[in-house]
N, C-alpha and C positions, 0 to 999 in steps of 0.2 A: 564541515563535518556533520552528518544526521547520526541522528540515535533511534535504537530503536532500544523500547522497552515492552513489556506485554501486555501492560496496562496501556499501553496509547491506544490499544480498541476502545476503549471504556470513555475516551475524548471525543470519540465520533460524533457527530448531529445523528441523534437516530431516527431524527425525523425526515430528512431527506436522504435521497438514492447517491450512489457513490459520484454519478457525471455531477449533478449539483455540487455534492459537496465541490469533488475538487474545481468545479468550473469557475465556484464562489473562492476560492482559493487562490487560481491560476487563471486572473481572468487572461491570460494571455494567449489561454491551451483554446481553443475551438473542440465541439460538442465529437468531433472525428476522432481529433488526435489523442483528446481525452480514455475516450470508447477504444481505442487503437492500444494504447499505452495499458490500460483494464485487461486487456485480451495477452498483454505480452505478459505479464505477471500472472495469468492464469486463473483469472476473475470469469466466467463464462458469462458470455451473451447475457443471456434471461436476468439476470446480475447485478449488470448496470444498474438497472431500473427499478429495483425492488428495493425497500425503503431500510437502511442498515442494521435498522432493529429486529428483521427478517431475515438475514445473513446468517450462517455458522462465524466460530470466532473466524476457523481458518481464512474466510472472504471477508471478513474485516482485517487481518493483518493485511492480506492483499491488498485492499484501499490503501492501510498504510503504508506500506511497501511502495503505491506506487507515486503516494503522497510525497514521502521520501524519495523518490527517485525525481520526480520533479524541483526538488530544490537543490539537485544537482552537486551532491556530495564528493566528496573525491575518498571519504572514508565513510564507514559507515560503524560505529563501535552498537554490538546488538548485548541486552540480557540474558538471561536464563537457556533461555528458548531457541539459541543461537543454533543447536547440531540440527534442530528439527528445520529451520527456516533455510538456512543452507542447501539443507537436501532438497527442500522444494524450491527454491529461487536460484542457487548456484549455477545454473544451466542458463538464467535468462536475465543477470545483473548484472551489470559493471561493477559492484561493488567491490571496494579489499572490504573484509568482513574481519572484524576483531572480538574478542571475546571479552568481556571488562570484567574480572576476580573479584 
């Protein structure tokens, strides 16, 4: 099960770009798949490589987003922020998406 909350931006290393983070993460992912998986959540190119503390929040849930999709949830329970996140991921997640009251 992942969660997401809206403070998990606020977790990020903001001193490294989003392939490091999750590379240092998933040493499993390759510098491609990494960059490849960024792009399917809607992280743009120029992106990757710019250090997280340069990001809008929106492109740091994204990192999370796809931080969390890497650890291959079968549920995803989301915060607050739940109708916003949907509308923008709903098209490009496997997620069941739940709302926690």
């Amino acid at each position: 099960m992942g969660v997401y909350q809206q403070h998990f931006v606020d977790r990020l290393p903001m001193d490294k770009t989003a392939v490091q983070h999750l590379r240092d993460r998933f040493q499993d992912q390759d510098y491609q798949s990494v960059r490849n998986r960024l792009g399917k959540y809607g992280l743009e190119g120029h992106a990757h490589e710019v250090n997280m503390r340069d990001l809008s929040g929106g492109q740091k849930a994204r990192v999370v987003f796809v931080e969390l999709s890497l650890q291959r949830p079968h549920v995803l329970l989301l915060g607050k922020s739940y109708v916003l996140i949907m509308l923008i991921f709903g098209r490009t997640s496997n997620f069941l998406f739940l709302s926690l009251i």
